[in-house]
N, CA, C and O atoms as a GROMACS GRO file, in nm:
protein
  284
    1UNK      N    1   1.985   9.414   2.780
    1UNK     CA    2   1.879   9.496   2.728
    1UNK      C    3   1.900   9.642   2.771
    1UNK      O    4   1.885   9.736   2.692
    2UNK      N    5   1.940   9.660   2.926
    2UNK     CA    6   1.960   9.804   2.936
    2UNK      C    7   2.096   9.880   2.876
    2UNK      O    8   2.118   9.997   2.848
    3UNK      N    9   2.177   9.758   2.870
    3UNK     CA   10   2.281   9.875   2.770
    3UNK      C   11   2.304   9.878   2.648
    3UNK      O   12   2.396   9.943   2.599
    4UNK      N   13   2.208   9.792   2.568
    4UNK     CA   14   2.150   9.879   2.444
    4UNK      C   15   2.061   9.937   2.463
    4UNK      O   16   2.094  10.037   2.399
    5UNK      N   17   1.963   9.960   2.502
    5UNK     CA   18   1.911  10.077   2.521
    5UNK      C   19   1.967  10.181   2.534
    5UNK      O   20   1.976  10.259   2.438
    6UNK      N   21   2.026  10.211   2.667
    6UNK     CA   22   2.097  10.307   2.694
    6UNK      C   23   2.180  10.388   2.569
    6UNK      O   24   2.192  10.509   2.549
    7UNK      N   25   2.240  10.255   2.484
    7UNK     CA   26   2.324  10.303   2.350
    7UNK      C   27   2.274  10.374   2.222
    7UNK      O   28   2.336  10.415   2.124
    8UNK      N   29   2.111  10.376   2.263
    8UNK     CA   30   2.017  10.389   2.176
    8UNK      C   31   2.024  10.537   2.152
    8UNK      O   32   2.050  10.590   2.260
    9UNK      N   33   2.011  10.641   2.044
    9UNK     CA   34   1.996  10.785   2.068
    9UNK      C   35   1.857  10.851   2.028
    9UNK      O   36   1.805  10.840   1.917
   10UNK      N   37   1.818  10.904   2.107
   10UNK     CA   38   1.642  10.920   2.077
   10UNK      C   39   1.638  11.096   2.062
   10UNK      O   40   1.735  11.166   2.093
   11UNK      N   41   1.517  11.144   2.012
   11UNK     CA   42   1.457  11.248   2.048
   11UNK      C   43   1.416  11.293   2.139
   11UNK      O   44   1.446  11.406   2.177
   12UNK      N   45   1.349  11.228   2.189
   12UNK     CA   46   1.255  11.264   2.318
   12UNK      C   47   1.282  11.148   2.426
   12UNK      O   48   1.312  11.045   2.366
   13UNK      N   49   1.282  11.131   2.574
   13UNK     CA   50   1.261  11.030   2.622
   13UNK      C   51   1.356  10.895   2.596
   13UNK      O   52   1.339  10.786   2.543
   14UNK      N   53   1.447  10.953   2.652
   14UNK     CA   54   1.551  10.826   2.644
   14UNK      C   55   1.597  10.801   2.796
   14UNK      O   56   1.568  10.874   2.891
   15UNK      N   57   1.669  10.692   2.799
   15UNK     CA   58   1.648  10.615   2.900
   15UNK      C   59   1.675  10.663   3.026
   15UNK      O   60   1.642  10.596   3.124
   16UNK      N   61   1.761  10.829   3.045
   16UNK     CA   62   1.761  10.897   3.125
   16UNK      C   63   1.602  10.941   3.198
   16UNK      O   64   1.598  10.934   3.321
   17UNK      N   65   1.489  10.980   3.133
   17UNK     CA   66   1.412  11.032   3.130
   17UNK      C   67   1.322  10.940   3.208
   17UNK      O   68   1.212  10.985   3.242
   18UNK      N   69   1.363  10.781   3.251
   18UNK     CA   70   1.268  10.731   3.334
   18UNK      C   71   1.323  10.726   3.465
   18UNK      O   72   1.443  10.700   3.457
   19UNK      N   73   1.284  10.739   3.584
   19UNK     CA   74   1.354  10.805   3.693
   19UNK      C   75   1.387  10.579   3.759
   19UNK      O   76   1.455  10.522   3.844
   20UNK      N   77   1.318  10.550   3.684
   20UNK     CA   78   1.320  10.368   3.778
   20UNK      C   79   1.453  10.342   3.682
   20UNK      O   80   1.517  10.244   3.720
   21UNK      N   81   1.500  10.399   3.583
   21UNK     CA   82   1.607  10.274   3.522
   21UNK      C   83   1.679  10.239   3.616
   21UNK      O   84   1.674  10.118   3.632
   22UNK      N   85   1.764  10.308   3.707
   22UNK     CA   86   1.883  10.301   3.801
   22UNK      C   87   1.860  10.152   3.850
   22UNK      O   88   1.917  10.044   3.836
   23UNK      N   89   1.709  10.220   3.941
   23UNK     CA   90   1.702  10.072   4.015
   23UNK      C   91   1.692   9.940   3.949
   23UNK      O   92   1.768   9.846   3.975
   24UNK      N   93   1.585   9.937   3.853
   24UNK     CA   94   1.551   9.837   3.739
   24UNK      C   95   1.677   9.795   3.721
   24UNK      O   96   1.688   9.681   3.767
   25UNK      N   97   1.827   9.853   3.654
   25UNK     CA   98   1.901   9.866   3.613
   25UNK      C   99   1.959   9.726   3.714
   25UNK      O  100   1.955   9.604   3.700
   26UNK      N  101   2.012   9.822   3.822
   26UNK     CA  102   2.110   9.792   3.966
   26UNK      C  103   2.038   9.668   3.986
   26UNK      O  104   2.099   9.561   3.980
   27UNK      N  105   1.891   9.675   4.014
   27UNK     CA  106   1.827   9.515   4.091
   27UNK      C  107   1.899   9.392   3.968
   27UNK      O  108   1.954   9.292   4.012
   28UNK      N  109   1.893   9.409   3.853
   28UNK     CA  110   1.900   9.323   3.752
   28UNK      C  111   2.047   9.292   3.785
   28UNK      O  112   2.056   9.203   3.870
   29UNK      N  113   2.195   9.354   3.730
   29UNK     CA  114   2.252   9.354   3.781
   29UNK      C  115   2.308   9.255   3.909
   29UNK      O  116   2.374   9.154   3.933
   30UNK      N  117   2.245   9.339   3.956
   30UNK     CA  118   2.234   9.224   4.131
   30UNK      C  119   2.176   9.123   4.070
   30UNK      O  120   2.264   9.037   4.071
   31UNK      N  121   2.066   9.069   4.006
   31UNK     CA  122   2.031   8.934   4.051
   31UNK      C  123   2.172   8.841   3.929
   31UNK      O  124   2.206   8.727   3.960
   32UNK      N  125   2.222   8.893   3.830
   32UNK     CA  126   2.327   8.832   3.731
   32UNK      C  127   2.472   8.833   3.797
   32UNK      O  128   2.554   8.761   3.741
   33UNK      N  129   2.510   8.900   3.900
   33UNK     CA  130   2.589   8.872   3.998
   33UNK      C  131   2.681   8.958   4.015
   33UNK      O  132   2.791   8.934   4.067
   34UNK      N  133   2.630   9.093   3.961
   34UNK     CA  134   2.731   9.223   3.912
   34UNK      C  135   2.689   9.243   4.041
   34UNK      O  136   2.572   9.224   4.074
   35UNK      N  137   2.815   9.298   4.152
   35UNK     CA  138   2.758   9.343   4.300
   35UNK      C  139   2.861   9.482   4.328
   35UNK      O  140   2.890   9.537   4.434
   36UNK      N  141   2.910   9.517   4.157
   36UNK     CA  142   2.986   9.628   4.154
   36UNK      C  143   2.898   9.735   4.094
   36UNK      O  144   2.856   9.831   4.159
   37UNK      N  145   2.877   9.715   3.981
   37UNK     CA  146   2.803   9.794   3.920
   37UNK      C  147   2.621   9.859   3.909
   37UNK      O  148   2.563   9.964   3.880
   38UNK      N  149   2.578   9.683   3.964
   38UNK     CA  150   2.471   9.742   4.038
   38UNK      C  151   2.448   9.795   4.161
   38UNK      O  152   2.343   9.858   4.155
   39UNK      N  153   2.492   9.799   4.263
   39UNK     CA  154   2.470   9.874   4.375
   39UNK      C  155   2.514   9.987   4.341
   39UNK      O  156   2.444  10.063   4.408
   40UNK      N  157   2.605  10.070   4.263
   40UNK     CA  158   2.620  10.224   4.209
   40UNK      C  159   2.509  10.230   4.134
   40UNK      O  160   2.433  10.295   4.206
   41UNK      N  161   2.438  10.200   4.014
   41UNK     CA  162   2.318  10.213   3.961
   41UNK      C  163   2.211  10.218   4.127
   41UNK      O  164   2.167  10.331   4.149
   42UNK      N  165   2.186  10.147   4.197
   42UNK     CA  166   2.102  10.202   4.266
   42UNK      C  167   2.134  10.314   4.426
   42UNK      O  168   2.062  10.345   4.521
   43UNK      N  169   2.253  10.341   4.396
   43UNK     CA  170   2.293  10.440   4.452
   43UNK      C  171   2.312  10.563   4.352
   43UNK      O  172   2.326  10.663   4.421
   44UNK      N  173   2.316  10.585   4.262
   44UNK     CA  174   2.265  10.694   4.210
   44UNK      C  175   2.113  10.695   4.146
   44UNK      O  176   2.083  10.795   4.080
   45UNK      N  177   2.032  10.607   4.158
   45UNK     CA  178   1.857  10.612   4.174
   45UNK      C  179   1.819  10.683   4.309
   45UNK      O  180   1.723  10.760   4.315
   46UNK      N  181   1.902  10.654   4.424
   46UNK     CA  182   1.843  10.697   4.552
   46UNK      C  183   1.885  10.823   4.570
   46UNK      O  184   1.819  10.877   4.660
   47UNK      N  185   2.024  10.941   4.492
   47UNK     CA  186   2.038  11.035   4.510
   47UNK      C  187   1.969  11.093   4.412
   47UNK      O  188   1.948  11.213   4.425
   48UNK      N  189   1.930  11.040   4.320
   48UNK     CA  190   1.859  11.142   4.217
   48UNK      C  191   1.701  11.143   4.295
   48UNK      O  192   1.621  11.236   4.284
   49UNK      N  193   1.682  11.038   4.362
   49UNK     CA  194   1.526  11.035   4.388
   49UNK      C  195   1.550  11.147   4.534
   49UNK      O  196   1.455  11.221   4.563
   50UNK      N  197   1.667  11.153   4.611
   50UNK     CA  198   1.632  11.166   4.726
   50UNK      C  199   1.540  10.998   4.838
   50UNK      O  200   1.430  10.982   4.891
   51UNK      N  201   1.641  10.931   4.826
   51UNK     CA  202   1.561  10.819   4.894
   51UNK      C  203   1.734  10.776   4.980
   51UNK      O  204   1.853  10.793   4.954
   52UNK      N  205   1.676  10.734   5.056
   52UNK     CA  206   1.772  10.688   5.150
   52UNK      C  207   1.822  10.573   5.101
   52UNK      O  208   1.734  10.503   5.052
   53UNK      N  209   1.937  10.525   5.095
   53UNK     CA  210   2.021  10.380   4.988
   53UNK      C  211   2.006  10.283   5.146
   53UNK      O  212   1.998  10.161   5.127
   54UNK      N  213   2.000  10.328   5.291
   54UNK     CA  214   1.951  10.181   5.339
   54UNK      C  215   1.752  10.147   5.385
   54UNK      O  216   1.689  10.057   5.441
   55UNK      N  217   1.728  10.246   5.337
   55UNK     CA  218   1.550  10.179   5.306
   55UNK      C  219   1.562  10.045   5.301
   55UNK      O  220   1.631   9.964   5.238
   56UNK      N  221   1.453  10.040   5.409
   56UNK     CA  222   1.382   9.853   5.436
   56UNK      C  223   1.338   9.764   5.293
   56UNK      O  224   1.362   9.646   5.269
   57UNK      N  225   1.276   9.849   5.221
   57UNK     CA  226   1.199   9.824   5.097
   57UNK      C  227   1.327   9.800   5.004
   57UNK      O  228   1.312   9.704   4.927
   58UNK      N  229   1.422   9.850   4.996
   58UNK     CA  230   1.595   9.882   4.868
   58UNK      C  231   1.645   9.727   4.929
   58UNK      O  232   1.650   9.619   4.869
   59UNK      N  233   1.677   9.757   5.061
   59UNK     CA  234   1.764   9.665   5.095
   59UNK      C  235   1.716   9.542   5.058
   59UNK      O  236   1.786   9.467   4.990
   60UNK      N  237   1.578   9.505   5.105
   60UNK     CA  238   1.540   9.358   5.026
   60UNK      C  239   1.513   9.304   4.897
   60UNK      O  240   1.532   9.191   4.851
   61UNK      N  241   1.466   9.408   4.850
   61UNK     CA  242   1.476   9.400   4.717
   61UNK      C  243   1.654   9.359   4.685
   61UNK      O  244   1.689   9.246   4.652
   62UNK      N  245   1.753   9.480   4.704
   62UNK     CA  246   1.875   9.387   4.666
   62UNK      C  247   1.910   9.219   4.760
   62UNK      O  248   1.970   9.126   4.706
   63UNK      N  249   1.876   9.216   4.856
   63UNK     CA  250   1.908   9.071   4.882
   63UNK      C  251   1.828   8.970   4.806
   63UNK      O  252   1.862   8.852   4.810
   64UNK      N  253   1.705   9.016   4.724
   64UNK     CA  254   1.636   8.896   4.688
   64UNK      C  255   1.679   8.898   4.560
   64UNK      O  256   1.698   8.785   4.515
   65UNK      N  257   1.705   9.004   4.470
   65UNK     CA  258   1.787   9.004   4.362
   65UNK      C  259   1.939   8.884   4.307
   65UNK      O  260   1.970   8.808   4.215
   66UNK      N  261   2.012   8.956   4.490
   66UNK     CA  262   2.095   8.860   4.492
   66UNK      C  263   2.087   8.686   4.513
   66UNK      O  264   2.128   8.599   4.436
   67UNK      N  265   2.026   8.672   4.630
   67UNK     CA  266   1.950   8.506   4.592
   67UNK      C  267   1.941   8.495   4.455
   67UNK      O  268   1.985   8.394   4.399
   68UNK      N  269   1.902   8.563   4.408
   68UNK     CA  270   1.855   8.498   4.270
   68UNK      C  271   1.995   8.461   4.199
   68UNK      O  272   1.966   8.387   4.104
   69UNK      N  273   2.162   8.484   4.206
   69UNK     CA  274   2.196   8.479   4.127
   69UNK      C  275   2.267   8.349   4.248
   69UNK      O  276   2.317   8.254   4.186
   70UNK      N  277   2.274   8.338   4.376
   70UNK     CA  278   2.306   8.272   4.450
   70UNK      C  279   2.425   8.318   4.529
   70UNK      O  280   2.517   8.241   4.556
   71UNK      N  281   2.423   8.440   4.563
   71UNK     CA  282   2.541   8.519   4.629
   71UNK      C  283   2.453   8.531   4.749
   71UNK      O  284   2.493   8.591   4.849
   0.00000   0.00000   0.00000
């Protein structure tokens, strides 16, 4: 779903324009078992946000992501 979207070309408000895709993006990712491509999606959410990539709150979120895919 996010990379059609992403493929999508809009006027206004495309998928750049929501500051959560990265993570949304990266957690999903992580839980389907991509442990390449999502952790760069949420490493460039945490430099665009200014958020620290080992936050208590990031980090579990990616381990519970990952459970989910069983990694």
């Amino acid at each position: 779903m996010f990379e059609e979207r992403a493929a999508m070309k809009f006027a206004r408000f495309s998928l750049e324009n929501y500051v959560q895709t990265d993570l949304a993006w990266g957690l999903g990712l992580i839980a389907e078992g991509d442990n390449v491509r999502g952790p760069d999606l949420i490493a460039k959410f945490c430099s665009r946000s200014k958020i620290e990539p080992n936050n208590t709150m990031l980090r579990k979120s990616m381990a519970e992501a990952s459970d989910i895919c069983g990694n």
